[in-house]
C-alpha positions in Angstrom: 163.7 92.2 -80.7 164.9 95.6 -80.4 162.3 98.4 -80.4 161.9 102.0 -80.2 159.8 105.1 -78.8 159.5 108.7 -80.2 158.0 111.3 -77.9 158.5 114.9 -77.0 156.7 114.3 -73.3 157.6 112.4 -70.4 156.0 109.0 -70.9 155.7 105.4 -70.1 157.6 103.4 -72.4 157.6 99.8 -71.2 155.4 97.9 -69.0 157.3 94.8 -67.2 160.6 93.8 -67.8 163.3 95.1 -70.3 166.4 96.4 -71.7 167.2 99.8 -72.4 169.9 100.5 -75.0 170.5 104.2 -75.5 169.3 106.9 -76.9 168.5 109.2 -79.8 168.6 113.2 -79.2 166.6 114.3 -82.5 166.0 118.0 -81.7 165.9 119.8 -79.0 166.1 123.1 -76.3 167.7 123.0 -73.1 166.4 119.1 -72.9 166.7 116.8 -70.6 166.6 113.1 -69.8 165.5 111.0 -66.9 165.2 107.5 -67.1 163.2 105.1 -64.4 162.8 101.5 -63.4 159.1 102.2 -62.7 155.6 102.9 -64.1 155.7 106.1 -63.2 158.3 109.0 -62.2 159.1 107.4 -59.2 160.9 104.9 -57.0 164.2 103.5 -58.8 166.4 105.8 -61.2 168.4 104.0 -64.3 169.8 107.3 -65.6 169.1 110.1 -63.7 169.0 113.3 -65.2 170.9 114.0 -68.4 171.5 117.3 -70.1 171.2 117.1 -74.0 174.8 118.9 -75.6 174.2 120.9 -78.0 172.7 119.6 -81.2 171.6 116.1 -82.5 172.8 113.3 -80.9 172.9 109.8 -80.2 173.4 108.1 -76.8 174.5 103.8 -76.9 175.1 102.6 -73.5 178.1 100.3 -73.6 176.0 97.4 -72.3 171.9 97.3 -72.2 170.7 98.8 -68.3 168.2 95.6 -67.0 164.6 97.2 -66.2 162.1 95.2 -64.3 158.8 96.7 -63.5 158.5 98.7 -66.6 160.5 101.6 -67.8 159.5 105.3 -67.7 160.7 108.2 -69.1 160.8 111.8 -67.8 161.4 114.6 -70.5 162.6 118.5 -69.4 162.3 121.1 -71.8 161.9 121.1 -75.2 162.7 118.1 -77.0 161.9 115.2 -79.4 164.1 111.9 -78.6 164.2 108.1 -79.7 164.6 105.7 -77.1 165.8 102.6 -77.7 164.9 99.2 -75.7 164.1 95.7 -76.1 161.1 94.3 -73.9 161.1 91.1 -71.9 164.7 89.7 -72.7 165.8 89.3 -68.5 
């Protein structure tokens, strides 16, 4: 079941194992986007750091990323974003 997390702050989104899907840019200002296969900021990098283009915009990866202790993600700048994942399908 596919499932989804607003924030405006790096945050953790997932504890344990998952899929991550993509993205949803909602608004934001010289954003940014780091995505980890941790509980933290730390240890291994799924995305690492992606600059927001200009605008709103959404970001589908062409196949899920596999997470396994938990996924966490780090926000730069000003921005409100929609990430999309599925928990506990590995």
């Amino acid at each position: 079941m596919a499932k989804y997390k607003n924030t405006t702050a790096s945050v953790q989104v997932q504890s344990g194992a998952g899929r991550v899907s993509g993205f949803i840019v909602n608004s934001h200002t010289s954003g940014t986007l780091k995505l980890w296969d941790s509980l933290t900021a730390a240890n291994t990098i799924i995305m690492n750091t992606f600059t927001f283009p200009t605008g709103s915009s959404v970001q589908i990866f062409p196949d899920p990323i596999d997470f396994y202790t938990g996924l966490f993600a780090t926000v730069g700048g000003t921005a409100d974003i929609t990430i999309l994942w599925s928990p506990n399908t590995i």
